[in-house]
C-alpha positions as CSV (number, residue, x, y, z in Angstrom):
1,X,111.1,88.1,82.8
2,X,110.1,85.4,80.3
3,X,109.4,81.7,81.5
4,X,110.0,82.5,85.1
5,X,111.4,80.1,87.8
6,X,110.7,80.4,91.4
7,X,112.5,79.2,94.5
8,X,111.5,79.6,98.1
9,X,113.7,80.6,100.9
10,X,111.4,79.4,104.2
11,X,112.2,79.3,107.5
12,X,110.5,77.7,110.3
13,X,109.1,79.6,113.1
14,X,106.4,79.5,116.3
15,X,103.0,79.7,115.4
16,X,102.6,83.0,113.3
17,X,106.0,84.1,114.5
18,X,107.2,87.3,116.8
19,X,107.6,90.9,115.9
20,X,111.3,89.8,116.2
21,X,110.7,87.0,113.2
22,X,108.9,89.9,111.3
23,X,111.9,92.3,111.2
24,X,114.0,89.6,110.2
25,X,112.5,88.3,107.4
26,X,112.3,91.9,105.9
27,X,116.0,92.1,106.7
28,X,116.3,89.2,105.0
29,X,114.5,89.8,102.1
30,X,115.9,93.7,101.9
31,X,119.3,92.3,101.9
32,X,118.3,89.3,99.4
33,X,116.7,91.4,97.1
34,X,119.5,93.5,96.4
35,X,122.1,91.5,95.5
36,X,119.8,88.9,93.4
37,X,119.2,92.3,91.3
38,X,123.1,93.4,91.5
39,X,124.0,90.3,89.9
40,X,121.4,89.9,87.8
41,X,119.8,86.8,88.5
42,X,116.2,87.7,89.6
43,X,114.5,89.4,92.1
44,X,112.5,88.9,95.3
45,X,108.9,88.6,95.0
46,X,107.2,89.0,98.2
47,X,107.1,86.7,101.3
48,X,104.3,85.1,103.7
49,X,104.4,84.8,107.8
50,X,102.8,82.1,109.4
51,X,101.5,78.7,110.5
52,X,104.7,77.9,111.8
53,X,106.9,79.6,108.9
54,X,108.0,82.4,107.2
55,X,108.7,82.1,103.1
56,X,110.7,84.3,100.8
57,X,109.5,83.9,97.1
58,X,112.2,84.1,95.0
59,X,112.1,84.6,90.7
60,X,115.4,83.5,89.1
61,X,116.2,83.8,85.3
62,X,117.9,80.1,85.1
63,X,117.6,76.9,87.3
64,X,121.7,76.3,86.8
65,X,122.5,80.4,87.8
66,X,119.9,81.1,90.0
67,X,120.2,78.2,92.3
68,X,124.3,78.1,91.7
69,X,123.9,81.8,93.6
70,X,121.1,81.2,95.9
71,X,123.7,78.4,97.7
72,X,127.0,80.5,97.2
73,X,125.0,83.6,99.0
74,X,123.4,81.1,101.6
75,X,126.6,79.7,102.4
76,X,127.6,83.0,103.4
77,X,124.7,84.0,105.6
78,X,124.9,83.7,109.2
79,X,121.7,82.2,109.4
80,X,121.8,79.6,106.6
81,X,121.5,76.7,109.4
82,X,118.2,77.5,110.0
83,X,117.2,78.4,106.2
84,X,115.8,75.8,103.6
85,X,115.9,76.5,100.2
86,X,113.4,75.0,97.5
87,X,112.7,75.0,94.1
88,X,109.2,75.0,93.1
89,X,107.8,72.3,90.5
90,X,104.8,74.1,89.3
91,X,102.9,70.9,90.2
92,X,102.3,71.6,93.8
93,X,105.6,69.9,94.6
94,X,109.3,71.3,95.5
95,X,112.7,70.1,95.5
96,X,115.1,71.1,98.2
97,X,118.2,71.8,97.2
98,X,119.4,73.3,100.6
99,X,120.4,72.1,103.0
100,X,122.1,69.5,100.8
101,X,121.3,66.8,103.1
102,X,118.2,67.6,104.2
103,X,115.5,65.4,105.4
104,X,111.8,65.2,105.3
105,X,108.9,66.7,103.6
106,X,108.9,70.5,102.9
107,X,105.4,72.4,102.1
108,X,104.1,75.5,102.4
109,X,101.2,75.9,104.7
């Protein structure tokens, strides 16, 4: 995919999270990962477990599509309440774009 953009789907969790959390997340991703490639609009590129959360790396074609589908299929998802959704900077930084009102600092540990 030329010029690559990447958001992060994380989730917070205790400590390095249950067997429970484990299963989910690959749900997650599984289900994630097939219908960013049904539409078109990137693919899932791995994820990390731990330190208190669990991340989904995400690669999008476009910032406008990507990120327009990432909060339509969110908004859709019975666990979007407990889901933050970032864009990554490329300068160490991110943006959170969901929840809209969302408060506080987000990093990955």
């Amino acid at each position: 995919m030329k010029n690559p953009k990447q958001l992060v789907l994380q989730f917070k969790i205790d400590g390095h999270g249950s067997e429970k959390d484990f299963d989910g997340l690959v749900e997650i991703e599984e289900k994630l990962n097939a219908a960013l490639q049904r539409n078109g609009e990137g693919y899932v590129d791995g994820h990390d477990i731990g330190s208190g959360e669990m991340n989904i790396y995400i690669i999008i074609k476009t910032w406008e599509r990507g990120t327009w589908f990432m909060e339509q299929y969110l908004k859709n998802q019975p666990w979007n309440n407990d889901a933050i959704l970032a864009k990554d900077l490329r300068n160490g930084s991110y943006k959170v774009l969901w929840p809209k009102r969302y408060e506080g600092d987000f990093a990955i540990a």
